[in-house]
PQR file with spaces between the fields and no chain letter, atoms N, CA, C, O and H, PARSE charges and radii, in Angstrom:
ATOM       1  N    UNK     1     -25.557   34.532   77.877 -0.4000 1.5000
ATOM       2  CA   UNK     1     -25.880   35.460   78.926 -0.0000 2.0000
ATOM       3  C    UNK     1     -24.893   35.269   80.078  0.5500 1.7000
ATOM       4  O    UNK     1     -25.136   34.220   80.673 -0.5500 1.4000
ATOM       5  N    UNK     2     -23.828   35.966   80.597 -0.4000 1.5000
ATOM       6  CA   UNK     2     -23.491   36.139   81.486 -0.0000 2.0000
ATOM       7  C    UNK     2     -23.952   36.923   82.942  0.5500 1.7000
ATOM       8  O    UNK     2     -24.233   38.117   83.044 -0.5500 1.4000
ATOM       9  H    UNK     2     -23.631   36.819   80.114  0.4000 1.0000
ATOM      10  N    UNK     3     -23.947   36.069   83.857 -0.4000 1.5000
ATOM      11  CA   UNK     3     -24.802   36.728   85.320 -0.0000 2.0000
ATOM      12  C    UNK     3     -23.316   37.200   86.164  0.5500 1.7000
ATOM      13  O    UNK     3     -22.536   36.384   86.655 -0.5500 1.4000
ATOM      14  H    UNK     3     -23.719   35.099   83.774  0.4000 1.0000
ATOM      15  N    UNK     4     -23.173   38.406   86.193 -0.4000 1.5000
ATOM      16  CA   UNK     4     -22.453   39.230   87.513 -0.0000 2.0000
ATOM      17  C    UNK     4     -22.863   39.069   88.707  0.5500 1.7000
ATOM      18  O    UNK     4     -21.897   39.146   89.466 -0.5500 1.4000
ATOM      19  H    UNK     4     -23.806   39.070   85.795  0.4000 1.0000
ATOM      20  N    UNK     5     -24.169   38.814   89.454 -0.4000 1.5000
ATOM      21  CA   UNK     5     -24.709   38.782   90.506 -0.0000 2.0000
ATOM      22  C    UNK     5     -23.902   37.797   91.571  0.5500 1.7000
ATOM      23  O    UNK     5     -23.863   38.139   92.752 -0.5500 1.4000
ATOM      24  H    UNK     5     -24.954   38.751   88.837  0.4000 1.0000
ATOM      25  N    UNK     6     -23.292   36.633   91.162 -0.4000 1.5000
ATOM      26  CA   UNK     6     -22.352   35.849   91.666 -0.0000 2.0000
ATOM      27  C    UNK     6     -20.949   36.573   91.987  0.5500 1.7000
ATOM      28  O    UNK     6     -20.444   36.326   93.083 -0.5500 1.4000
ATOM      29  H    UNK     6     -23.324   36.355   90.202  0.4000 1.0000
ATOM      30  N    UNK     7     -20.406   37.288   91.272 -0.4000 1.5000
ATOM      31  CA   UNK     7     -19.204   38.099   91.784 -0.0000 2.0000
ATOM      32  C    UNK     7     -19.397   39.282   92.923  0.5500 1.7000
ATOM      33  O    UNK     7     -18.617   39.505   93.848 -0.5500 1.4000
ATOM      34  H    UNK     7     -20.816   37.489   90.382  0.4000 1.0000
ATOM      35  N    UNK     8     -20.770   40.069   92.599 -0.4000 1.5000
ATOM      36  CA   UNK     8     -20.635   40.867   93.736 -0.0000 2.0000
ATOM      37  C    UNK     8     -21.697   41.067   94.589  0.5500 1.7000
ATOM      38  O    UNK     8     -22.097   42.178   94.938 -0.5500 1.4000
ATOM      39  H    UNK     8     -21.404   39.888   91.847  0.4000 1.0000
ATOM      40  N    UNK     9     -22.474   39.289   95.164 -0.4000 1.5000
ATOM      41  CA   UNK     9     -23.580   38.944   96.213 -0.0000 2.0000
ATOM      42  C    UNK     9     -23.062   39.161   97.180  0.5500 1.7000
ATOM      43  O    UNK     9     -23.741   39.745   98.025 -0.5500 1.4000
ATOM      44  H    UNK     9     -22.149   38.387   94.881  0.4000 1.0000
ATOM      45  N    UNK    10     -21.977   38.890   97.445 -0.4000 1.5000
ATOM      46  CA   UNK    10     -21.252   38.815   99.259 -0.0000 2.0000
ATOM      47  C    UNK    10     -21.320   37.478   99.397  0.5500 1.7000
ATOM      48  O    UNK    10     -21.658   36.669   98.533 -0.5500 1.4000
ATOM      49  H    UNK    10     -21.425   38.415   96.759  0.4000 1.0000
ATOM      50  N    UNK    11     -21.011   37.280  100.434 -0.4000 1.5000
ATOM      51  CA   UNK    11     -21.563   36.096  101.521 -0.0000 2.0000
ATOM      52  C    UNK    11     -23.034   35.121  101.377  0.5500 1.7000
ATOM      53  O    UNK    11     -23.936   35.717  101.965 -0.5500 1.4000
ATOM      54  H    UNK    11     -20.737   37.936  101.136  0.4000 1.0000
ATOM      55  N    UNK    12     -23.483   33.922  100.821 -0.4000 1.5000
ATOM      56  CA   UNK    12     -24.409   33.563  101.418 -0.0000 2.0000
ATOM      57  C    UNK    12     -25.038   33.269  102.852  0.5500 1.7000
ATOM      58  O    UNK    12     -24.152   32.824  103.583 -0.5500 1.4000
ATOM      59  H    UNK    12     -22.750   33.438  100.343  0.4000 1.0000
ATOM      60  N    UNK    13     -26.487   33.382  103.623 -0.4000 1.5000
ATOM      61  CA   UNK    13     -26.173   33.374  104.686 -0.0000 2.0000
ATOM      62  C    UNK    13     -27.381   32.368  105.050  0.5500 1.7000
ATOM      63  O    UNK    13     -27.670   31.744  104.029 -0.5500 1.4000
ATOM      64  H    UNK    13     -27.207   33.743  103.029  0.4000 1.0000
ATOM      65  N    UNK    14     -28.114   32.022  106.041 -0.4000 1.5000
ATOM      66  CA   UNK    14     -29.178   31.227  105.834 -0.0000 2.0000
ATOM      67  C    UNK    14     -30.431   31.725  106.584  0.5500 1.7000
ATOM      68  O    UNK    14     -31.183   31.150  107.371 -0.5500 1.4000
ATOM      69  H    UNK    14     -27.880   32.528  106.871  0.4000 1.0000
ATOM      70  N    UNK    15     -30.410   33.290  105.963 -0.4000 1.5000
ATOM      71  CA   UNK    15     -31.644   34.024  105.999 -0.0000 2.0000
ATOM      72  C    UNK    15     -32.011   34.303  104.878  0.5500 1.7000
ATOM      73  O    UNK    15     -31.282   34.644  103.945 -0.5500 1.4000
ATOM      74  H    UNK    15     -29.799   33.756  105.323  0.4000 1.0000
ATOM      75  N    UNK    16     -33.325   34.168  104.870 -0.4000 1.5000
ATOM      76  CA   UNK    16     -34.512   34.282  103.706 -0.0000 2.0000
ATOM      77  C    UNK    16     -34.977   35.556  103.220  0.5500 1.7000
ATOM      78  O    UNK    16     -35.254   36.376  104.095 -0.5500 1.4000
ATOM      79  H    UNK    16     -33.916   33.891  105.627  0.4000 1.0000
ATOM      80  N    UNK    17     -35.096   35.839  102.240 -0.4000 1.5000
ATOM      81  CA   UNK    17     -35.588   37.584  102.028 -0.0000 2.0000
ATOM      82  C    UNK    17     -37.025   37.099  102.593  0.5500 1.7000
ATOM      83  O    UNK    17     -37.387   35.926  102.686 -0.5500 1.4000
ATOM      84  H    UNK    17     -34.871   35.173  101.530  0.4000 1.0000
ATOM      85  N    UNK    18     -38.002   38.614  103.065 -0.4000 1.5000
ATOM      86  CA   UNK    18     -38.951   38.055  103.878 -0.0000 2.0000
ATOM      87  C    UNK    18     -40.031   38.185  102.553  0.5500 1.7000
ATOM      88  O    UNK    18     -41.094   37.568  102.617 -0.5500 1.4000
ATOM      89  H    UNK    18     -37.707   39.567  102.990  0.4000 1.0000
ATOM      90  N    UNK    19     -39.756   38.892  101.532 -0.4000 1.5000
ATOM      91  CA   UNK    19     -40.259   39.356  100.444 -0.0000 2.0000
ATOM      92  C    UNK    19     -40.448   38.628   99.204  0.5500 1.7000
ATOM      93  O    UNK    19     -41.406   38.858   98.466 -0.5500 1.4000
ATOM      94  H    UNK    19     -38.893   39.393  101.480  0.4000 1.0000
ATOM      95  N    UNK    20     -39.104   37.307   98.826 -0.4000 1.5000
ATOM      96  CA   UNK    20     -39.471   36.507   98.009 -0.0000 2.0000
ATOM      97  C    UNK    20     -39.106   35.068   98.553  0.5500 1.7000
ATOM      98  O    UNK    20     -39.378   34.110   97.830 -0.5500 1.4000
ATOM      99  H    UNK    20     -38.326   37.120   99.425  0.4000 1.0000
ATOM     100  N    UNK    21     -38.366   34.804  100.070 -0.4000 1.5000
ATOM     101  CA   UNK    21     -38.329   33.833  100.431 -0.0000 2.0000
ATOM     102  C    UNK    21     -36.824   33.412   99.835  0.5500 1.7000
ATOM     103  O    UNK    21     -36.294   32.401  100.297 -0.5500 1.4000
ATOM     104  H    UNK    21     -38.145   35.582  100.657  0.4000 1.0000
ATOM     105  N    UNK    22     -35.952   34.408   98.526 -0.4000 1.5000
ATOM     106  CA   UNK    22     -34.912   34.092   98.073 -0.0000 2.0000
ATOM     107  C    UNK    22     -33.719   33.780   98.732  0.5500 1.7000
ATOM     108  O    UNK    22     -34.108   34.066   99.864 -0.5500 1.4000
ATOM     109  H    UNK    22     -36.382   35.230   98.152  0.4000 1.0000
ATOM     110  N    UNK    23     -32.839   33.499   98.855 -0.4000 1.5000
ATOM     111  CA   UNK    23     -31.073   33.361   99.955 -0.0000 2.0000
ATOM     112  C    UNK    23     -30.910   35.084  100.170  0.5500 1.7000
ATOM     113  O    UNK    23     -30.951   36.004   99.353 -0.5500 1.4000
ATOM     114  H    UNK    23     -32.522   33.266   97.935  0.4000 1.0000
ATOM     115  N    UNK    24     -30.790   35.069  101.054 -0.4000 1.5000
ATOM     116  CA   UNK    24     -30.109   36.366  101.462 -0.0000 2.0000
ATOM     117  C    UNK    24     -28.519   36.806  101.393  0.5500 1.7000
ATOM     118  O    UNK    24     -27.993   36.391  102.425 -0.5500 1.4000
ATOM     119  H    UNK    24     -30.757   34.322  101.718  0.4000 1.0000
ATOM     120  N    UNK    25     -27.782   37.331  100.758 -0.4000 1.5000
ATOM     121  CA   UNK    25     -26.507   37.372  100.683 -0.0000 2.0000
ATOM     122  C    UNK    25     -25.593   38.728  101.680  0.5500 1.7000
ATOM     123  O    UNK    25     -25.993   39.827  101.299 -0.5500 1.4000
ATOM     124  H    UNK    25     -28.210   37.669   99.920  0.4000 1.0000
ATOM     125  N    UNK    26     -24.682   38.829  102.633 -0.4000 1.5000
ATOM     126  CA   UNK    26     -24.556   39.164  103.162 -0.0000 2.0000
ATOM     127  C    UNK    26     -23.146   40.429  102.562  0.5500 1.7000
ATOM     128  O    UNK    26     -22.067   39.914  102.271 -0.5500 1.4000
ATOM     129  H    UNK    26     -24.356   37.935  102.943  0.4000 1.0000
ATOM     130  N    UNK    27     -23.255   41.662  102.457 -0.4000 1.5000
ATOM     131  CA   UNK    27     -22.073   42.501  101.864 -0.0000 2.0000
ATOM     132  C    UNK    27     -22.071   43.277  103.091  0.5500 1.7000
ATOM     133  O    UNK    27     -22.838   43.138  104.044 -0.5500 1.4000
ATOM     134  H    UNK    27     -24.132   42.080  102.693  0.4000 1.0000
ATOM     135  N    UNK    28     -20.941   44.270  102.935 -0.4000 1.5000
ATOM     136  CA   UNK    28     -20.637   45.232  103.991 -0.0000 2.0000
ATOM     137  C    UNK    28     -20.734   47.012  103.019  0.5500 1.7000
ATOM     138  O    UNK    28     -19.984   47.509  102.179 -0.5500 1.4000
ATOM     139  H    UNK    28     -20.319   44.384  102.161  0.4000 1.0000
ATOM     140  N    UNK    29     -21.370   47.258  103.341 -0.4000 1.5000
ATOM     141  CA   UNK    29     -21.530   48.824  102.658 -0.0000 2.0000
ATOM     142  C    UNK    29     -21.486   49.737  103.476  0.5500 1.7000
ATOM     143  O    UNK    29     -22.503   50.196  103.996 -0.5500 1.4000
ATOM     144  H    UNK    29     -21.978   46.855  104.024  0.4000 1.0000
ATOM     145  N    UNK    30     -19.977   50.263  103.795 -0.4000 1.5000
ATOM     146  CA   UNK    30     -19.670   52.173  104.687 -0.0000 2.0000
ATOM     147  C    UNK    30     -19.563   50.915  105.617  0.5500 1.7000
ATOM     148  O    UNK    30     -20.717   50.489  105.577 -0.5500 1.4000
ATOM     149  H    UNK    30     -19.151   49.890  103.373  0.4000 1.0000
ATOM     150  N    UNK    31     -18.793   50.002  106.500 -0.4000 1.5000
ATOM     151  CA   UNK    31     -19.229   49.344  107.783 -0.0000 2.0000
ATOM     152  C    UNK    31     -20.120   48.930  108.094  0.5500 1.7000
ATOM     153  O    UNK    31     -19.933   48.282  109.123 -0.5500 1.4000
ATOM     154  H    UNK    31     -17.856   50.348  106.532  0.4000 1.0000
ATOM     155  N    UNK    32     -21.605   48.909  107.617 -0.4000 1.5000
ATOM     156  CA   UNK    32     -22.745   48.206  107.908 -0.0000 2.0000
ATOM     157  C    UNK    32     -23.055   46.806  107.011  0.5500 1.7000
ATOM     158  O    UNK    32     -22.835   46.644  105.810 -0.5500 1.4000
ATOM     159  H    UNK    32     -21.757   49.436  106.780  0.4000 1.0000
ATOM     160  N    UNK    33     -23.618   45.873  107.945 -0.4000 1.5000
ATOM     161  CA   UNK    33     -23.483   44.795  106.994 -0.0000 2.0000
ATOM     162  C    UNK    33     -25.622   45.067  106.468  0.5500 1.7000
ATOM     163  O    UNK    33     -26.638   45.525  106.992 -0.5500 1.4000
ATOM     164  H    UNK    33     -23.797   46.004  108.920  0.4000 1.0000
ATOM     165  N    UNK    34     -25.124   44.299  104.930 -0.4000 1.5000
ATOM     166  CA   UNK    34     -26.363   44.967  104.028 -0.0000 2.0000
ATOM     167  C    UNK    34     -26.583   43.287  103.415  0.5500 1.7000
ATOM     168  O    UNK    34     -25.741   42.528  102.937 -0.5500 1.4000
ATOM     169  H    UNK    34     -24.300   43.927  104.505  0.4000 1.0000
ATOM     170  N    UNK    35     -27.868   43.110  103.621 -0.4000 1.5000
ATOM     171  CA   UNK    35     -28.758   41.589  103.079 -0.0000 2.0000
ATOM     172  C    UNK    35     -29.301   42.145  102.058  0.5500 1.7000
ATOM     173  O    UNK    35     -30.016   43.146  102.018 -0.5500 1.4000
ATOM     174  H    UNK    35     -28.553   43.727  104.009  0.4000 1.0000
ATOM     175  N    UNK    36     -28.802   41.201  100.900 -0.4000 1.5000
ATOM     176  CA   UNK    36     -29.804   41.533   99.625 -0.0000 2.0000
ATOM     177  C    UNK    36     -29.960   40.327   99.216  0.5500 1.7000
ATOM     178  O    UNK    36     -29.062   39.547   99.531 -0.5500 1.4000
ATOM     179  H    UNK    36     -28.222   40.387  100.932  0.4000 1.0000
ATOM     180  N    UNK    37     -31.256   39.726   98.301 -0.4000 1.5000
ATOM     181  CA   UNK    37     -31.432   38.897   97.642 -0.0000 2.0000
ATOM     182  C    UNK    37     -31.209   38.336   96.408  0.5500 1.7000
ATOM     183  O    UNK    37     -30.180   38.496   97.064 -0.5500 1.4000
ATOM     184  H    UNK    37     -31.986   40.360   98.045  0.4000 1.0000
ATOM     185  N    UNK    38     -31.079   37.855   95.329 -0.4000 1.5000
ATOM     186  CA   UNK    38     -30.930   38.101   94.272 -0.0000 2.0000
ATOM     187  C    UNK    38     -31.855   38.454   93.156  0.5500 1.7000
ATOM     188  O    UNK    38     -31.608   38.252   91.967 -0.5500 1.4000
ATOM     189  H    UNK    38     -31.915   37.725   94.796  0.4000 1.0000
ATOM     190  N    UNK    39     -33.087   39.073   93.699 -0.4000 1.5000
ATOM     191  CA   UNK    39     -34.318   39.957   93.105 -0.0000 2.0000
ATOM     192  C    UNK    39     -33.989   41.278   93.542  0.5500 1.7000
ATOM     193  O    UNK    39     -34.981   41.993   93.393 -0.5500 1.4000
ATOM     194  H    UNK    39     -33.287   39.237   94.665  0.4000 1.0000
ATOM     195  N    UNK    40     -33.247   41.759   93.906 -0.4000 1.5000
ATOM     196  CA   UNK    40     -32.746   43.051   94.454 -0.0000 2.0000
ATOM     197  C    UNK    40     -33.310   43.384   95.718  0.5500 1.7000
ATOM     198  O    UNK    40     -33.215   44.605   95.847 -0.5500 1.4000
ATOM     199  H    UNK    40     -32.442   41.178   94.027  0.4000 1.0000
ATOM     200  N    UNK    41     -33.875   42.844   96.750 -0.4000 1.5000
ATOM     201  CA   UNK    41     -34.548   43.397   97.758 -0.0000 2.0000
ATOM     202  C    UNK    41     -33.528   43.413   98.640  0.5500 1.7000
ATOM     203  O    UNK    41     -32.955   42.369   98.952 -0.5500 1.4000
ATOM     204  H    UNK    41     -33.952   41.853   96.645  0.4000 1.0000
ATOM     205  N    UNK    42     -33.074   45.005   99.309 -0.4000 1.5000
ATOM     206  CA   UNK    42     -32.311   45.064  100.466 -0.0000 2.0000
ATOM     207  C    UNK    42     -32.398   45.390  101.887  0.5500 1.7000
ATOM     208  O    UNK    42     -32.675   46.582  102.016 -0.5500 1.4000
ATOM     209  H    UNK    42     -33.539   45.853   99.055  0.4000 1.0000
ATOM     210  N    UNK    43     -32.297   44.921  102.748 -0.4000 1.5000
ATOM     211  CA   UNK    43     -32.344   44.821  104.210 -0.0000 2.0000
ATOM     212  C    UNK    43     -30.922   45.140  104.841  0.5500 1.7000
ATOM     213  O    UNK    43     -29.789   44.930  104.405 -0.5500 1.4000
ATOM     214  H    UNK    43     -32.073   43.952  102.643  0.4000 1.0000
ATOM     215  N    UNK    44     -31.440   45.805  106.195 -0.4000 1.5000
ATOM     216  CA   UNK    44     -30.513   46.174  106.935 -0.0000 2.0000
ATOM     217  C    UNK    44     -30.325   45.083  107.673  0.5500 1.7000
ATOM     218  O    UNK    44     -30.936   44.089  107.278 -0.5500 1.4000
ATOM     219  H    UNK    44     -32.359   45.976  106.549  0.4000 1.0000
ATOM     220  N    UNK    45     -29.305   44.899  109.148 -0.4000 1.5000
ATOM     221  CA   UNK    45     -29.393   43.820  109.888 -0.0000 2.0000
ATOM     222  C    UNK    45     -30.230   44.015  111.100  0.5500 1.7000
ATOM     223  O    UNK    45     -30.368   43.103  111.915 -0.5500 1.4000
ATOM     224  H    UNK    45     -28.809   45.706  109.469  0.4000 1.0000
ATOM     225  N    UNK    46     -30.834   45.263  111.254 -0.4000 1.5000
ATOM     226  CA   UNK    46     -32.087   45.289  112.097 -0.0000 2.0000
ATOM     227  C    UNK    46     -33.586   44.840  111.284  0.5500 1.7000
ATOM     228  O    UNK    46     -34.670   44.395  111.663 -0.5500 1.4000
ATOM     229  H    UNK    46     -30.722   46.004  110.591  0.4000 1.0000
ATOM     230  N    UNK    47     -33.098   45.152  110.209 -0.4000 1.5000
ATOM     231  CA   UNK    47     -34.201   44.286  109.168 -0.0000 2.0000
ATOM     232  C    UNK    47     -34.858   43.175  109.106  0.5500 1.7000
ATOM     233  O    UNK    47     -36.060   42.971  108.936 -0.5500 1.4000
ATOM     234  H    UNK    47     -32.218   45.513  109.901  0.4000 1.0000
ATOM     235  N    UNK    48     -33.513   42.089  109.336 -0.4000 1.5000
ATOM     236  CA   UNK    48     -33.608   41.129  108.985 -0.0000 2.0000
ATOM     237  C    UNK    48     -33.448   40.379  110.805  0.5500 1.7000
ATOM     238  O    UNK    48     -34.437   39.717  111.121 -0.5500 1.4000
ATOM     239  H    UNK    48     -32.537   42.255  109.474  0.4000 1.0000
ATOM     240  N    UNK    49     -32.668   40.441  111.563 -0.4000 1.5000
ATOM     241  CA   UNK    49     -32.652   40.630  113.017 -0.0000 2.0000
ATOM     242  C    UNK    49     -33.026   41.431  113.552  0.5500 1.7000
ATOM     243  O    UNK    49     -32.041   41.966  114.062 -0.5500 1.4000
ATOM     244  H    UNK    49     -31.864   40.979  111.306  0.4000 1.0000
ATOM     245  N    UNK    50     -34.408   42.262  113.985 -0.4000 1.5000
ATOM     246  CA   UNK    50     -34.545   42.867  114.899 -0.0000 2.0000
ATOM     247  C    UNK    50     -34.136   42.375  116.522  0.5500 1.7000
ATOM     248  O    UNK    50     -34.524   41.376  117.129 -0.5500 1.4000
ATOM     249  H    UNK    50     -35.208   41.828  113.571  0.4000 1.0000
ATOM     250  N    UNK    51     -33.059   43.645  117.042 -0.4000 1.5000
ATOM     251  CA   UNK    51     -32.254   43.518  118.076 -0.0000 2.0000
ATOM     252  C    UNK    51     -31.336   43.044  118.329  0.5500 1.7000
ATOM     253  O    UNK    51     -30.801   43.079  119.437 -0.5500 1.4000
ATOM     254  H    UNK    51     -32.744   44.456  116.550  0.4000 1.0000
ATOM     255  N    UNK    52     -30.820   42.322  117.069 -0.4000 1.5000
ATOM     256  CA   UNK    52     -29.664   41.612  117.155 -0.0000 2.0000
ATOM     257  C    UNK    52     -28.202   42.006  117.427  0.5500 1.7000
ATOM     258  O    UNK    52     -27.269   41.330  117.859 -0.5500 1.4000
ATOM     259  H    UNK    52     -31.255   42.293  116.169  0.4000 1.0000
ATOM     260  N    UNK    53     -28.267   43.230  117.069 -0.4000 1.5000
ATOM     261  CA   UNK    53     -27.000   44.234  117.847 -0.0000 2.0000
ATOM     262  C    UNK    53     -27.089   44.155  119.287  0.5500 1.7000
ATOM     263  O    UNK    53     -26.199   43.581  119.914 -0.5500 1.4000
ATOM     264  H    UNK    53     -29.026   43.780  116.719  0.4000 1.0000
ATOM     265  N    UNK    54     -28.084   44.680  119.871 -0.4000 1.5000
ATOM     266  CA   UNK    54     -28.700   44.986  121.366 -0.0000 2.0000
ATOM     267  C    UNK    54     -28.024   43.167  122.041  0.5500 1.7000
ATOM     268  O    UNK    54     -27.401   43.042  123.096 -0.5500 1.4000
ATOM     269  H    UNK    54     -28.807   45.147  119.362  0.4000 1.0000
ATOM     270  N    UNK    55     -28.321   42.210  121.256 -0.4000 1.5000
ATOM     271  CA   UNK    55     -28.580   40.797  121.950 -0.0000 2.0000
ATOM     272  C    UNK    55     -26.471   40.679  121.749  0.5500 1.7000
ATOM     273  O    UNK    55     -25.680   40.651  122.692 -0.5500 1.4000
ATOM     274  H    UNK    55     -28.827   42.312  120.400  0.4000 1.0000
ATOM     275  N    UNK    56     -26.193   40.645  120.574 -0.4000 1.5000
ATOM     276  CA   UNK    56     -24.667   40.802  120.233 -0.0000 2.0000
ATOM     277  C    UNK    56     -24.065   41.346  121.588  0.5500 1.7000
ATOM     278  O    UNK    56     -23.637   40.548  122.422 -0.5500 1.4000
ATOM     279  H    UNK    56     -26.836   40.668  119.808  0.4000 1.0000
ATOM     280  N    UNK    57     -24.024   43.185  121.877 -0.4000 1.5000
ATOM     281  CA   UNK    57     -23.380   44.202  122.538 -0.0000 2.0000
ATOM     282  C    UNK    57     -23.933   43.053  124.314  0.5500 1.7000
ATOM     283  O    UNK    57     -23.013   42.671  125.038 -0.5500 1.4000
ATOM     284  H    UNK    57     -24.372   43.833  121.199  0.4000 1.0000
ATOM     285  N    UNK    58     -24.954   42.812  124.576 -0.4000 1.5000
ATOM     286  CA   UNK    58     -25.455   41.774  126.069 -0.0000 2.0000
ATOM     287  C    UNK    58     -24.352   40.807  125.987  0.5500 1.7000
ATOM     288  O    UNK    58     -23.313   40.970  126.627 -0.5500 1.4000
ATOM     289  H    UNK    58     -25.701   43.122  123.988  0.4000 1.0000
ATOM     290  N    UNK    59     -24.596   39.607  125.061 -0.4000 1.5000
ATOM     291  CA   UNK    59     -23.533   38.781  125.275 -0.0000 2.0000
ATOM     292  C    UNK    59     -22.172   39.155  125.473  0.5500 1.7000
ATOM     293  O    UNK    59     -21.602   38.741  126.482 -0.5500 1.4000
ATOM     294  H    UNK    59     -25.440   39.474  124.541  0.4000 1.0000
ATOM     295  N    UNK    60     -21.492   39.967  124.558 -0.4000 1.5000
ATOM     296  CA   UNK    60     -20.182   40.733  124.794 -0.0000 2.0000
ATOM     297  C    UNK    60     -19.695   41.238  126.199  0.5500 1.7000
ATOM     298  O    UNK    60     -18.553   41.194  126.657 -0.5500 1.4000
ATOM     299  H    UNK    60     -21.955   40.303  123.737  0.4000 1.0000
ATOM     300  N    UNK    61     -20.703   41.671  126.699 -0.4000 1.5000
ATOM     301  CA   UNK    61     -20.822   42.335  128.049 -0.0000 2.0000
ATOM     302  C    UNK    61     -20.509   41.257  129.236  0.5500 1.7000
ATOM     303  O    UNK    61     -19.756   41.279  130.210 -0.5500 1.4000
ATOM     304  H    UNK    61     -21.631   41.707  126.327  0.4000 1.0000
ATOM     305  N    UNK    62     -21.463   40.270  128.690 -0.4000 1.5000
ATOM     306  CA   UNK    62     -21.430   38.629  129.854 -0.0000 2.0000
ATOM     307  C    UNK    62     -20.102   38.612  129.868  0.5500 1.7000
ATOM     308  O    UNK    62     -19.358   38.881  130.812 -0.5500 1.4000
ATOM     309  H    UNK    62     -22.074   40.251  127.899  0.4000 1.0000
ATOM     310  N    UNK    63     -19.783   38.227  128.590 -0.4000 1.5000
ATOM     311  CA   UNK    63     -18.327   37.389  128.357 -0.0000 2.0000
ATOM     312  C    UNK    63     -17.108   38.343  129.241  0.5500 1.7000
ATOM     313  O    UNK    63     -16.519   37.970  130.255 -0.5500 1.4000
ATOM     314  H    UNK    63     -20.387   38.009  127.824  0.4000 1.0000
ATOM     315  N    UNK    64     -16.975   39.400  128.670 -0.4000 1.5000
ATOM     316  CA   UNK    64     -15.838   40.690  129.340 -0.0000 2.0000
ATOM     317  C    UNK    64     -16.698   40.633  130.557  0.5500 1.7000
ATOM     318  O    UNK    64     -16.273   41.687  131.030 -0.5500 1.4000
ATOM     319  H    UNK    64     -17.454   39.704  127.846  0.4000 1.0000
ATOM     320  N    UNK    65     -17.855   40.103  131.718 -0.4000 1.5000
ATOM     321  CA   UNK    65     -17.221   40.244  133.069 -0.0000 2.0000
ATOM     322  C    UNK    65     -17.420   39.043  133.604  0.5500 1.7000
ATOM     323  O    UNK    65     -18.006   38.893  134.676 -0.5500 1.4000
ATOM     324  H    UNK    65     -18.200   39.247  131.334  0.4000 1.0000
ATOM     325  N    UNK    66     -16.959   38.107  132.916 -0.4000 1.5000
ATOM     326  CA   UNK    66     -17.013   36.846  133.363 -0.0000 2.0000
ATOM     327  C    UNK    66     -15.676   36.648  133.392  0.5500 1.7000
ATOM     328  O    UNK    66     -15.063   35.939  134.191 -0.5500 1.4000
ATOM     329  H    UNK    66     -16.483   38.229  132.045  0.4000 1.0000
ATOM     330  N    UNK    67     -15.055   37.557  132.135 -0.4000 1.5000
ATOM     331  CA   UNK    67     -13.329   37.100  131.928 -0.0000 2.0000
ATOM     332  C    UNK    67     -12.683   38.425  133.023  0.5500 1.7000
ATOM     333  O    UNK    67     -11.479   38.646  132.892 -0.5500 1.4000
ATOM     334  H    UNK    67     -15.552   38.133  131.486  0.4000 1.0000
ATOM     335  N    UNK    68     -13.294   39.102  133.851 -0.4000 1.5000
ATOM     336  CA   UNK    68     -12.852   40.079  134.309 -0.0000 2.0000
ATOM     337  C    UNK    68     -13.212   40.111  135.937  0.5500 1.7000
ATOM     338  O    UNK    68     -13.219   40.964  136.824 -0.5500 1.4000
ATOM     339  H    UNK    68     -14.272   38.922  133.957  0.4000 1.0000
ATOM     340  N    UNK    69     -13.512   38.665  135.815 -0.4000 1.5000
ATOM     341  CA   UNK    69     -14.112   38.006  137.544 -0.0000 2.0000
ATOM     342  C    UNK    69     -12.949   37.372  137.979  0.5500 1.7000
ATOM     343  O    UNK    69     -12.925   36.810  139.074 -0.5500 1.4000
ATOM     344  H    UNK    69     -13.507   37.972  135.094  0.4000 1.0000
């Protein structure tokens, strides 16, 4: 038996599917990054981080006017 799932998981990351508790693997699909498990369950990154863009785009903001003080 050969398993493909290793060539095209992405990234391991050290989030949990919330669904089987499995590794979450991290790919990029169209520019969005996409968490899947290796039971097939897929999550977005508001999915799996709610707000974590919102908290990302804040810090970014600190940094550019701290470097712009």
């Amino acid at each position: 038996m050969v398993c493909y799932f290793a060539e095209t998981a992405g990234r391991p990351t050290v989030l949990s599917c919330p669904k089987c508790m499995g590794i979450l693997y991290e790919t990029d699909l169209r520019g969005e990054a996409v968490f899947r498990c290796r039971s097939g369950h897929t999550y977005s990154l508001d999915d799996v981080c709610p707000g974590a863009e919102d908290s990302l785009g804040g810090i970014l903001d600190t940094a550019l006017a701290v470097l712009t003080k």
